[in-house]
C-alpha positions as CSV (number, residue, x, y, z in Angstrom):
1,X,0.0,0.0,0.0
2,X,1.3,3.4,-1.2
3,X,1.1,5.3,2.7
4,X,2.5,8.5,0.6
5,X,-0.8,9.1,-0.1
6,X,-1.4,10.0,3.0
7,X,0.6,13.1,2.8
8,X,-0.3,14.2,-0.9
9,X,-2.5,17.7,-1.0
10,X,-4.7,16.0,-3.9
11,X,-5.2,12.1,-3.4
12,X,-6.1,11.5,-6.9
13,X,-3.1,13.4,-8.0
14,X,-1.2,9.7,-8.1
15,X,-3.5,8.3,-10.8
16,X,-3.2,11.7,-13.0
17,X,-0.8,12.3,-15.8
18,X,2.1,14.2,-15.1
19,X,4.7,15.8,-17.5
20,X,7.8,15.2,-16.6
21,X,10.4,16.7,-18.6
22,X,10.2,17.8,-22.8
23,X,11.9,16.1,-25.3
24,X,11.9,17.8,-29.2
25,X,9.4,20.2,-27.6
26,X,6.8,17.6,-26.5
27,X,6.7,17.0,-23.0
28,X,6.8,13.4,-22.1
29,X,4.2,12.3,-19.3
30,X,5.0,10.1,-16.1
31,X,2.7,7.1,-17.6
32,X,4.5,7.6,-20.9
33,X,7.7,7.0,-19.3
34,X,6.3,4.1,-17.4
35,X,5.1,2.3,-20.8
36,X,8.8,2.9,-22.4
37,X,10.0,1.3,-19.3
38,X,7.5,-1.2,-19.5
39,X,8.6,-2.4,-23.1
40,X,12.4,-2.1,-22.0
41,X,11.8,-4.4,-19.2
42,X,9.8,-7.1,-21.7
43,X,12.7,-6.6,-24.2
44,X,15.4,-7.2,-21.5
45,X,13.5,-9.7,-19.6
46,X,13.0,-12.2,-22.6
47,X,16.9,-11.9,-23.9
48,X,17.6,-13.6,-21.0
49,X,15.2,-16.3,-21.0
50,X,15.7,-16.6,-24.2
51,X,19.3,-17.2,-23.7
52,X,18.3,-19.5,-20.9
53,X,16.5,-21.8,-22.7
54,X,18.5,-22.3,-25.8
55,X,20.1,-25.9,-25.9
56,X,22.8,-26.0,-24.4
57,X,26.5,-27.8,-24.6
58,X,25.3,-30.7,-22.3
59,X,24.1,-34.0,-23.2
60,X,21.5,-35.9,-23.5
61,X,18.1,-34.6,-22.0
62,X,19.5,-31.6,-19.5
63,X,21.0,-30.1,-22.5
64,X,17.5,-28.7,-23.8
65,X,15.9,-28.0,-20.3
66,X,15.6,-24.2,-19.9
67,X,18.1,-22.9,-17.2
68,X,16.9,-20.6,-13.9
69,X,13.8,-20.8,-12.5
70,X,12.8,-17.4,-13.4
71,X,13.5,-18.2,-17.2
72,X,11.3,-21.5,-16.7
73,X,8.5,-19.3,-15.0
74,X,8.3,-17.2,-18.2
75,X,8.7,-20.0,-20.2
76,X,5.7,-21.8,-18.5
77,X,3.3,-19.1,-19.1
78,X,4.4,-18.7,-22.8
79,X,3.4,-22.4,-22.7
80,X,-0.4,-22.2,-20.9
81,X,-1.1,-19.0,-23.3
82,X,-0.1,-20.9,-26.3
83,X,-1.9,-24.8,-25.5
84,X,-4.9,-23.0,-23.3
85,X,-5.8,-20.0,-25.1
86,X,-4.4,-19.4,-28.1
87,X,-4.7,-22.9,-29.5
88,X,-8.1,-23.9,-28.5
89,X,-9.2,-20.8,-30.6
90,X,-6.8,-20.2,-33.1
91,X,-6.2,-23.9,-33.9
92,X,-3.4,-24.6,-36.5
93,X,-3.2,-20.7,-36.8
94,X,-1.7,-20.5,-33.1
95,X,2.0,-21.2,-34.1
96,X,2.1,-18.2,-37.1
97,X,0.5,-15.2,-34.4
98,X,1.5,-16.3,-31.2
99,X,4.3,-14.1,-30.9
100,X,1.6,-11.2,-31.4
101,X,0.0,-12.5,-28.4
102,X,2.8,-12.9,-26.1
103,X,3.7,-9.6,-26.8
104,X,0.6,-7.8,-25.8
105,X,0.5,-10.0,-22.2
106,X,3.2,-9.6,-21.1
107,X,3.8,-5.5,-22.3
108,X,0.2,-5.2,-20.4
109,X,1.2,-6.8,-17.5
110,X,4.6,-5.3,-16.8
111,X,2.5,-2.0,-17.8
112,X,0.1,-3.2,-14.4
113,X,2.5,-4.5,-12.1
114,X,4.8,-1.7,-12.6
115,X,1.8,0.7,-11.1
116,X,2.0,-1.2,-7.6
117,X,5.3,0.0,-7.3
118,X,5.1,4.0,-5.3
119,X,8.4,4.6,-7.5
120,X,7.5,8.4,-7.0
121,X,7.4,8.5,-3.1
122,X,11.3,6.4,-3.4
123,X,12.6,8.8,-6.0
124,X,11.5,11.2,-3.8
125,X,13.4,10.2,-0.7
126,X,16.5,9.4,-2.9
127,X,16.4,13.0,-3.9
128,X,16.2,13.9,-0.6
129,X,19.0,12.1,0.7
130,X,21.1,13.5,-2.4
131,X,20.0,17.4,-1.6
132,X,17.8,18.0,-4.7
133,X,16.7,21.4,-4.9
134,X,12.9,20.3,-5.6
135,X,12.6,16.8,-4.4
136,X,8.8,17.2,-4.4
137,X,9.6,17.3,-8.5
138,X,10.3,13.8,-8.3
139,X,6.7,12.2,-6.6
140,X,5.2,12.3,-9.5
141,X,7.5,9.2,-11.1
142,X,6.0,6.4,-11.5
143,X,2.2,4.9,-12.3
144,X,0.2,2.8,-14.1
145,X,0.5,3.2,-17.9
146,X,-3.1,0.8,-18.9
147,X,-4.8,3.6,-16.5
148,X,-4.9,6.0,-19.5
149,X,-6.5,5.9,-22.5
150,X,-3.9,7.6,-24.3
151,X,-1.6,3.9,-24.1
152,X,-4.9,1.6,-23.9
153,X,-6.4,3.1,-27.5
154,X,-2.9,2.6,-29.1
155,X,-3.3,-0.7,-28.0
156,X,-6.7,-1.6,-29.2
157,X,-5.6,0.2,-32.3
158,X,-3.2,-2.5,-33.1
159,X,-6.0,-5.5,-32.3
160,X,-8.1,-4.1,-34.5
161,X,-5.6,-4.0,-37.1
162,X,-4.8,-7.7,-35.9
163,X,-8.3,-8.4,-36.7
164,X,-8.4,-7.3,-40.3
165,X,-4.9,-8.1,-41.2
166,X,-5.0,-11.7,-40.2
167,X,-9.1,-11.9,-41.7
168,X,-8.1,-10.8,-44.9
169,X,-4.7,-12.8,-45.3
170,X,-5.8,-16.0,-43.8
171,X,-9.7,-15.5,-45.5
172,X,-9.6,-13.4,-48.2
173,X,-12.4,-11.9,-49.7
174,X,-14.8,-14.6,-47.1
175,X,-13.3,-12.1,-44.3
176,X,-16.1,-9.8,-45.7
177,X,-18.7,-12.2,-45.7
178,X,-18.5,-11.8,-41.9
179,X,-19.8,-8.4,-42.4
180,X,-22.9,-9.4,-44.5
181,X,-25.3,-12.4,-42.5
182,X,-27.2,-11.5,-45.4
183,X,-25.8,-11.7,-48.5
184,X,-25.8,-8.4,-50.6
185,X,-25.2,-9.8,-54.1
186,X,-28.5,-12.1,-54.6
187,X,-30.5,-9.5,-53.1
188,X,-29.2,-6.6,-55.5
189,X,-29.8,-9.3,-58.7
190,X,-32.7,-10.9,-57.2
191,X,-36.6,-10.2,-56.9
192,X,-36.0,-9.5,-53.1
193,X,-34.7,-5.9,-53.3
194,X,-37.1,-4.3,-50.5
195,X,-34.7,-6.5,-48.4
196,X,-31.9,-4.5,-49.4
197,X,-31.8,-1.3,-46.5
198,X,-32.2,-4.2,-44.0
199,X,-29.6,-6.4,-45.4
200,X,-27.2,-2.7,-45.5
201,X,-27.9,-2.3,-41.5
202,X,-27.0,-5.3,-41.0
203,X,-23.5,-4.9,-42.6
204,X,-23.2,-1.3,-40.6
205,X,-24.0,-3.3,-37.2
206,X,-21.6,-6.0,-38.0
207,X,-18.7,-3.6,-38.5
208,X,-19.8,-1.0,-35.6
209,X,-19.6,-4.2,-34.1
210,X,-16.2,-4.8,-34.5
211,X,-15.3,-1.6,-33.6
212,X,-17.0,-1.5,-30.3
213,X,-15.7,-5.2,-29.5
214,X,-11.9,-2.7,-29.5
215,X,-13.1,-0.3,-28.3
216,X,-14.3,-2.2,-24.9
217,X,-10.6,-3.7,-25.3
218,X,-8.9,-0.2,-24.5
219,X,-12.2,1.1,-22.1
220,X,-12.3,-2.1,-19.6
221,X,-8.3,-2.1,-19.1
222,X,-8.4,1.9,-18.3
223,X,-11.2,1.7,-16.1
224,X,-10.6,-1.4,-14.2
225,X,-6.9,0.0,-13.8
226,X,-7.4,3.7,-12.7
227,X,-10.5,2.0,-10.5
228,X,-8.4,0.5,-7.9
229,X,-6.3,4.0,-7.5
230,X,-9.3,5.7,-7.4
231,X,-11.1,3.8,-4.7
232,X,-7.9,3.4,-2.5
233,X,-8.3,7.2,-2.6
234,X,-11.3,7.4,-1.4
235,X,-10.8,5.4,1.3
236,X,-8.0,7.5,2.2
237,X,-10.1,10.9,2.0
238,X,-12.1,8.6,4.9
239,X,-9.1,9.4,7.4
240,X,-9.3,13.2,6.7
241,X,-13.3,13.3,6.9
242,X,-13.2,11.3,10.4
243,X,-9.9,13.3,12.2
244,X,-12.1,16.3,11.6
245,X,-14.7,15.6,13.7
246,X,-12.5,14.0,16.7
247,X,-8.2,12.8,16.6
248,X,-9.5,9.7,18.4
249,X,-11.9,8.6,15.8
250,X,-8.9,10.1,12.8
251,X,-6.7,7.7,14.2
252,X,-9.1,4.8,14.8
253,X,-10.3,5.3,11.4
254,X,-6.9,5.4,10.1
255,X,-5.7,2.0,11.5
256,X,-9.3,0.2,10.1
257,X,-8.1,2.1,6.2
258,X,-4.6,1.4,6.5
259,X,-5.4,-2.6,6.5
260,X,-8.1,-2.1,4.0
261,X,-5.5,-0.6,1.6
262,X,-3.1,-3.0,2.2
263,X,-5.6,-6.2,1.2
264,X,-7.4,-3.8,-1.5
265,X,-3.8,-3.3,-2.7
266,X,-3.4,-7.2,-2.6
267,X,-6.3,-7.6,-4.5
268,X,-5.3,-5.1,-6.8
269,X,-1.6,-6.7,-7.5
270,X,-4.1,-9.7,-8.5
271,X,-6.4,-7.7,-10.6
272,X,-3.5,-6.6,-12.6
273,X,-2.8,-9.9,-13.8
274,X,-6.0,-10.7,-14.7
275,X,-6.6,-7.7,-16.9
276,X,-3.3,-9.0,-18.5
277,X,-4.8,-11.9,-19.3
278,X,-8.4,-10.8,-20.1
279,X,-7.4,-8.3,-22.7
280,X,-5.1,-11.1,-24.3
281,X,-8.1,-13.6,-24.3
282,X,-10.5,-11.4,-25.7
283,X,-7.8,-10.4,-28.5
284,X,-7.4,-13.9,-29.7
285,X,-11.0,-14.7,-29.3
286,X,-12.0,-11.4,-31.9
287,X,-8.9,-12.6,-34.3
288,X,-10.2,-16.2,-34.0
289,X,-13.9,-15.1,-35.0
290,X,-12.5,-13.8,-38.8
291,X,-9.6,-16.2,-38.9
292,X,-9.6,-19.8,-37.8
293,X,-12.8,-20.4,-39.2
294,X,-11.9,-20.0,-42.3
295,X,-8.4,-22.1,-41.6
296,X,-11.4,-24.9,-39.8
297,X,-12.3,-25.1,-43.6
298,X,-9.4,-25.9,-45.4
299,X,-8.6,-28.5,-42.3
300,X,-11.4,-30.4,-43.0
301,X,-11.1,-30.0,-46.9
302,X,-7.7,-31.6,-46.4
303,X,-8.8,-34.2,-44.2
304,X,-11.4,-35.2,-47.1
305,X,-8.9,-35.5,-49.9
306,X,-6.7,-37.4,-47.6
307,X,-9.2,-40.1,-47.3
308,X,-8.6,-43.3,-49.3
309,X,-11.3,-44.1,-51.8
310,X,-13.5,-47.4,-50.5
């Protein structure tokens, strides 16, 4: 639990954007930093278990087991994301994208984890100690990146163009047909015309559809992300409302808040992982919907010419 907030003039001021320093003449915001150093640490983080997991000189068996258990960690939840979520929906497809959907995990859940850490309140101290001139400069340092939209849209951005890249390369021109339960063509050459404006809504549902299905992608990782700040505020504010009607109840207040924050920020450390995952599973379940259907097909096509003529 961050206690700093206990001596911060605006309690929501930790879940707000800050800008930091300028760079080319744009300032660069304390959640942009935190997504760069996000995708640093993902970058850093698999070179090394990627080095730890490369055969090896030994012999036999041991020279293919993956080395350090923080390399077999990583390695075992590339695993359960591949065989448990990405293949059950994706199918022979899984193999060809899943280095899409590792990506996006893992960058989302450093993104998370890295906004339990109060890195503003310790740069603050370090400063401190070192005689900064303005050491209240550095509290702002730190947060959660996934708690604005300006990173979470970016993101949905790119599923969406997931989506239609891997529709149209794995389907073709059947990608569209997803967009038309009706199909246009016999109706526009046919007798049935009147069915035409309904058979046209139902093509602009289908793809406000699609949009909507991204943008709920971006809106429940902001919102479930800045909630937890928000409410651990609040509960904060409780300590101020209380010590101003007696010290005794301030403090008595304080103690029952002070262990409510600490299991809400348990439960928010836990949260945090499971947005990770949710915004992944959703991902591959929209890519899966114009994708391995199509790839379904040609499986069972194959599977037909394969048999042996009785």
């Amino acid at each position: 639990m961050n206690l700093s907030l206990l001596a911060a003039a605006d309690l929501t001021s930790h879940v707000k954007p800050h800008t930091l320093f300028e760079v080319f003449g744009f300032g660069v915001s304390n959640l942009q930093l935190m997504a760069l150093v996000a995708a640093t640490l993902v970058l850093v983080t698999f070179l090394y278990v990627s080095g730890r997991a490369r055969p090896g000189t030994e012999p036999g068996v041991e020279g293919h087991v993956t080395k350090g258990r923080l390399a077999q960690l990583f390695e075992t939840i590339c695993q359960f994301l591949r065989d448990e979520v990405a293949r059950p929906n994706l199918g022979g497809l899984t193999d060809k994208y899943i280095y899409y959907i590792w990506t996006v995990f893992f960058f989302v859940l450093f993104c998370n984890v890295l906004g339990m850490i109060p890195f503003g309140p310790l740069c603050q101290t370090v400063a401190s100690l070192f005689g900064a001139e303005h050491p209240s400069h550095y509290s702002h340092w730190g947060g959660t990146a996934t708690s604005t939209l300006t990173l979470n849209a970016p993101l949905a951005l790119c599923s969406f163009i997931a989506i239609v890249a891997i529709g149209i390369k794995e389907g073709g021109k059947h990608f569209f047909a997803h967009f038309a339960p009706v199909p246009l063509w016999p109706i526009m050459t046919g007798s049935q015309v009147a069915m035409l404006p309904i058979a046209l809504m139902l093509v602009f549902l289908e793809i406000l559809g699609l949009l909507i299905k991204c943008c709920v992608l971006a809106m429940r990782l902001f919102g479930t992300m800045l909630a937890g700040h928000l409410v651990l505020a609040a509960l904060m504010l409780l300590i101020f409302t209380a010590g101003a009607t007696s010290a005794a109840l301030g403090y008595g207040v304080g103690v029952v808040v002070i262990l409510a924050g600490t299991a809400l920020s348990l439960l928010e450390l836990f949260i945090a992982m499971l947005q990770a995952f949710i915004f992944t599973f959703l991902t591959v379940l929209f890519i899966s919907s114009g994708a391995a259907h199509h790839d379904e097909e040609h499986g069972h096509e194959a599977e037909g010419h394969a048999q042996p003529a009785h």
